[in-house]
Each structure stands twice: as structure tokens, then as C-alpha cells.
N, C-alpha and C positions, 0 to 999 in steps of 0.2 A: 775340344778338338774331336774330327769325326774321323773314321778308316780312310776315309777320302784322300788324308795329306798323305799316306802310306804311297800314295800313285802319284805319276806326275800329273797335273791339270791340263788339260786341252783348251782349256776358257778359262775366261778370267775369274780368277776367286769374287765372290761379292757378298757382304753381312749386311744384313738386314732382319728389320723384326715385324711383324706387321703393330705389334703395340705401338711402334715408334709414334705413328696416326693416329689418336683416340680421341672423342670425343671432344671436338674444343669449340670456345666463343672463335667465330671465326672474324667477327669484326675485330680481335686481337692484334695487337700489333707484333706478336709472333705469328707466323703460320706455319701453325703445326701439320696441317693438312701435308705440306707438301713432301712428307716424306712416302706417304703412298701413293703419292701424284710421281716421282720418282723412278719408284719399282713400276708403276705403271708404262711409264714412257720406255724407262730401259726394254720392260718385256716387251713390247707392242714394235720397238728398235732390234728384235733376237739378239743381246748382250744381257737379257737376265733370263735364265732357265731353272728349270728344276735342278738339271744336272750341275750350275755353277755356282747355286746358294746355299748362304750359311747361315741357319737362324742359333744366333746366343740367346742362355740361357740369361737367368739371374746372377750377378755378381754374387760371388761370396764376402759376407762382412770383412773378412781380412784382407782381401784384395780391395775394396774401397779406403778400407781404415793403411794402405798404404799411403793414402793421397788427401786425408781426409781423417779429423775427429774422430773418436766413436759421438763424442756427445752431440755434434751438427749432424749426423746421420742422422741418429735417434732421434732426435728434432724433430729435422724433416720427413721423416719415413710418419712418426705417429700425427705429425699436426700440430705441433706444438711450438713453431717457432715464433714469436711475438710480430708485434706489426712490424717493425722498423724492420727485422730480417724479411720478411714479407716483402714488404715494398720494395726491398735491395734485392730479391731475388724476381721481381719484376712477373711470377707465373702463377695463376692461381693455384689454390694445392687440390689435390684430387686423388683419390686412387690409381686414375688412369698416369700419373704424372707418377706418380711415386713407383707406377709399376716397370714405365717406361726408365725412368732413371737410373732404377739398379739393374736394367739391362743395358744403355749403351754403351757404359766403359767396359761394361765384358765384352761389348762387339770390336771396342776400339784394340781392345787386347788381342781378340782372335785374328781382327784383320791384320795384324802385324803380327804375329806369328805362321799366318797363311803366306804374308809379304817374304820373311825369311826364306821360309819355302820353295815358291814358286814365283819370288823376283818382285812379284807385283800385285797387290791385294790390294780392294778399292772396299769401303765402311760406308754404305748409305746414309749416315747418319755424324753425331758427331763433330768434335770441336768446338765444345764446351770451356774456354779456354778461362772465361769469369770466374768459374767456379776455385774459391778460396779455400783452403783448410778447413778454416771453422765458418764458413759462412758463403750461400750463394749469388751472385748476383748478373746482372745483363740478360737473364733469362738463362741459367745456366746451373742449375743443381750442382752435379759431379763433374770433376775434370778429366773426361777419359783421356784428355793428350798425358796428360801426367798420373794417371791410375797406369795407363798399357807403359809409361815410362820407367815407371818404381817397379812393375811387374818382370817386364824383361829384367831389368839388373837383376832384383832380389834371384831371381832365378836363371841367372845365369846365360840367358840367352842370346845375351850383346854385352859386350864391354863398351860399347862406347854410342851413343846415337845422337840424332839431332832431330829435333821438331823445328822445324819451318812452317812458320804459321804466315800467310798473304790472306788471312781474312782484313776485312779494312779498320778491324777495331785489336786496338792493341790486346795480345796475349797477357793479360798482366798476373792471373789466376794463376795460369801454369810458370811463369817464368817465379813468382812468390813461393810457390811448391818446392820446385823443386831445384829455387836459390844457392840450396846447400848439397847438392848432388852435381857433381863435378862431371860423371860419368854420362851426364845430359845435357847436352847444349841446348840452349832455345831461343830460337832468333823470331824474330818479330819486325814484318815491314807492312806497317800500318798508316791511316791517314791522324797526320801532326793534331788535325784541331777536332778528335772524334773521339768519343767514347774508351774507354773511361780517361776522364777530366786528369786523375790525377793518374800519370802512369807508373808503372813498375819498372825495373831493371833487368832486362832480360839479360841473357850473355851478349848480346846483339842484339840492339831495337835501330831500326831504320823506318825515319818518318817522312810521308810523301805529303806534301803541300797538294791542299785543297782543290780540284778544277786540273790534276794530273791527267793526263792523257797519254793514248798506247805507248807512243814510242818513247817518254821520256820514261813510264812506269816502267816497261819490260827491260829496259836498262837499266834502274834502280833492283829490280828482281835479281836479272842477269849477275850483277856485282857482287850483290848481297850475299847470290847462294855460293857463289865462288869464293868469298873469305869467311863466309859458314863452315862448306866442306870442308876447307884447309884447316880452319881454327878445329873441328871438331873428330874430323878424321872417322866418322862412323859408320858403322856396321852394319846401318838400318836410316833411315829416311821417315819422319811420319809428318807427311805435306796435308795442313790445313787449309784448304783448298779455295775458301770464300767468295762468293760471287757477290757481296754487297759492295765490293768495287767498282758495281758497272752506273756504268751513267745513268739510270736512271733508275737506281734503288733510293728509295727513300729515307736511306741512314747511312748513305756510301758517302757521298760529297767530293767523290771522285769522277773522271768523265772518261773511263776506261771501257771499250767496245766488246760487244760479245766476242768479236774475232780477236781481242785483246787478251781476252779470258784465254779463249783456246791455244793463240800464242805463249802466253805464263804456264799452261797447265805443260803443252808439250814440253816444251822448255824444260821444266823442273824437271818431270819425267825422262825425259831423253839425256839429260846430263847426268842424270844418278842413274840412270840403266849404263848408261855410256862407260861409266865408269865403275858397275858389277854392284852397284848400291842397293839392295833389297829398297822398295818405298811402298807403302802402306798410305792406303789417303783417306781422308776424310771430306766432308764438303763443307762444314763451315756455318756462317752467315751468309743469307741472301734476307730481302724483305719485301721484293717488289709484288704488287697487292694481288696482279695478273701470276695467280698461281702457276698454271701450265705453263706462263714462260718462265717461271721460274725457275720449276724441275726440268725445263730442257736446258737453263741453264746452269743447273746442280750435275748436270747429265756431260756436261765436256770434258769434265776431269775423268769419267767413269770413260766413255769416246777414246779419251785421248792414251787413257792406260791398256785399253782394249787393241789400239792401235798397235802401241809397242809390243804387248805380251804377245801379238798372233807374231809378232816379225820375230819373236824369239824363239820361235816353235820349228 
């Protein structure tokens, strides 16, 4: 944390790293590119500035080994995890990957502590939700939803929170973490017949049949986050924000409109402000191959939280 939360913020908190982007095969069926295609559009939109960024550092070993092994760290950080872990973690290994991994669960952390702060704090990055204990998978190393989870408790900064994940692949990583952590809710409203095959038990999983569209998704949202908030009564908000719900992502199998996106994002937003709820976001899963629209559609949740924060000022 910088001198900065010492003041209040005029602009919206925003974490970012420029590692996030490193070197990748771009014919990938991740696109890593897109997170400084992102910070690109926000600047070039005046909602990213000098004055409103926050670059995190390196996770500390003890703050991942909340959420996480030492011995899959150590694995993965030296290169040493066998094919089969390879293949289930779906990303080649690199320096650039291992540098980037032990910084975004620290971002996920900051930007909820920033959220605490100043109501509303948006993570460029983030929602890693595959990532297991001992082992990574979906393209997902570390779990920062569940590293910044274990982190607030341990130290006392929330008694109670809820991770809302609306990426379109179920949470299964973070809801297995943090199974036995009662002081965490984690709800999950994914699509029925997607990724991962076998899924987990979240406190809450709500699954959307295949070929959903706006008005019937944004009422399965609507519902969901409404017996979320009640069942979990929290302190804090961390919305996994995911754009591979829209119709034409190539791993969504959903048929939800950009203006669908913007609908779900306000929404989540404006009912947890509405009701004094710190929320902290992430963006999730997107895959569509057309990078820039990507990041303009990684960019509505960051719009739509920019929206609320200036009307709070």
C-alpha cells in the first residue's frame, strides 16, 4: 500500500502491472496481449492516469502459501512440474509467466484493500479462479480470488466477504480453497455444459444453460446476487467480472450482448454500492481472437465502477 490511501481518491483506484503483458505465442488460445491492450484503451478513455494507478509488487511466499502449497509454488516458480501438471495448467512456463504470477494475486489483494477504502477498486487483471491448491489448471497458476480472501481474514480486515464470480466457467479452484473457510462465501453463476467438466461446490453455484440470453441471464444474476448477499452478509464484494459470456467468445456458449455485459456489471455494482458494500473487481475470462474488442470489453466493468465512484464524490 502507498501514502495515497492516507487521502481520499478523486478517481477511481486501478491495479495494474505492465508484466501482466509479456512476451507471448500469440496464436495462443490465451491472450495474454490483452492486458496492456486494456490499460491502453482505459488511458486513451481518461479513466487510467498516473494519478489513479497502482503498480503491485511481488507476492510474499506466505501470502501465496495462504492459498497454495509451498511445494506447487516451488514447482512452478523453478520449472519443474511434470507434463501431466503442464498440460492441466494449459500455459507454457517462462520467466515472463512466473514473474507475472507472483504479482497478480498481490494486485488482487491491493485492489481490495483499496475497495475497503474508497468503496470501489477495479484490478486490470485477475480471476484466476482454476488455480487449485496443489496444482494449476484452465490457464490459471494462482488463485488471487482466494489468496486476497485468506489474506483479508488472516489479518483481520473483513469478517465476512463474498467472491461473485459471473466468469462463464465455473469458480471450481477458488470455491475447493476455500471449502473450509466459512468466513468466505463463494458463489458461482456459470455456463451448465462449460469448463471444467467436473465441477466443484461452491457455497452457491448457479448454472446457465447453453444459448442464455440478456434478459433471461441478467435475472439469473439479479436473483443469485440477492440470496448471495443475504446468505453471506459481507463486508467486502470481490466481483469476477468475465466477458467470455458474450456471444461471440469462442469458449462462452453463451449469447449474452455487450450491452448485457454492461447491464450485469452496473447491476452488481450499484446493488453492493446501494447497499454501503466495498466491491473490488476483477475481469476475469474473455477469448475473443479480435483483441481490441476485447479490452473494450474487459473495459465496462472498469466504465461502469468509474460511473458509480464519480456519483459518490
Amino acid at each position: 500500500m502507498t501514502e495515497r490511501l492516507l487521502s481520499p481518491m478523486k478517481q477511481l483506484p486501478l491495479v495494474t502491472n505492465p508484466v501482466y503483458s509479456y512476451s507471448f505465442d500469440q496464436k495462443h488460445r490465451f491472450p495474454m496481449e490483452k492486458f496492456g491492450l486494456l490499460n491502453q484503451y482505459l488511458a486513451g478513455q481518461h479513466i487510467l492516469s498516473a494519478s489513479n494507478v497502482y503498480r503491485p509488487g511481488k507476492a510474499r511466499p506466505e501470502l501465496l502459501q495462504l492459498a497454495h502449497c509451498g511445494d506447487y509454488i516451488n514447482r512452478f516458480t523453478n520449472n519443474t512440474l511434470d507434463k501431466q501438471a503442464s498440460r492441466r495448467l494449459g500455459l507454457p512456463w517462462s520467466e515472463g509467466l512466473v514473474t507475472r504470477s507472483w504479482i497478480s494475486p498481490n494486485g488482487s489483494f491491493l485492489t481490495a484493500q483499496l475497495a475497503l477504502r474508497h468503496g470501489i477498486a477495479c484490478h486490470l487483471a485477475g480471476g484466476t479462479h482454476h488455480a487449485h491448491r496443489d496444482f494449476g489448471s484452465g490457464f490459471c497458476v494462482f488463485n488471487d480470488l482466494a489468496v486476497a480472501a485468506k489474506a483479508l481474514l488472516a489479518q483481520g480486515r473483513v469478517k465476512r466477504l463474498l467472491i461473485f464470480d459471473c466468469d462463464v466457467h465455473q469458480g471450481d479452484g477458488t470455491a475447493t480453497i476455500l471449502a473450509d473457510e466459512p468466513a468466505a462465501f463463494t458463489c458461482s453463476v456459470h455456463g451448465a455444459k462449460n469448463f471444467p467438466a467436473r465441477k466443484a461446490c461452491s457455497d452457491l453455484d448457479v448454472e446457465v444453460a447453453s444459448n442464455c440470453e440478456d434478459d433471461q441471464y441478467l435475472s439469473i444474476v439479479s436473483d443469485t446476487l440477492e440470496t448471495a448477499l443475504a446468505s453471506a452478509r459481507p463486508e467486502l464484494v470481490i466481483y469476477d467480472a468475465g466477458v467470455d459470456i458474450y456471444a461471440g467468445d469462442p469458449l462462452g456458449l453463451l449469447k449474452v450482448s455487450e450491452n448485457g455485459i454492461r447491464q450485469r456489471d452496473r447491476m452488481v455494482i450499484e446493488r453492493c454500492r446501494s447497499a454501503g458494500i466495498p466491491v473490488a473487481t476483477v475481469i476475469g475470462g474473455g477469448y475473443d481472437d479480435d483483441r481490441q474488442a476485447l479490452a473494450r470489453r474487459h473495459a465496462i466493468v472498469v466504465e461502469e465502477a468509474q460511473r458509480r465512484f464519480l456519483q459518490e464524490q
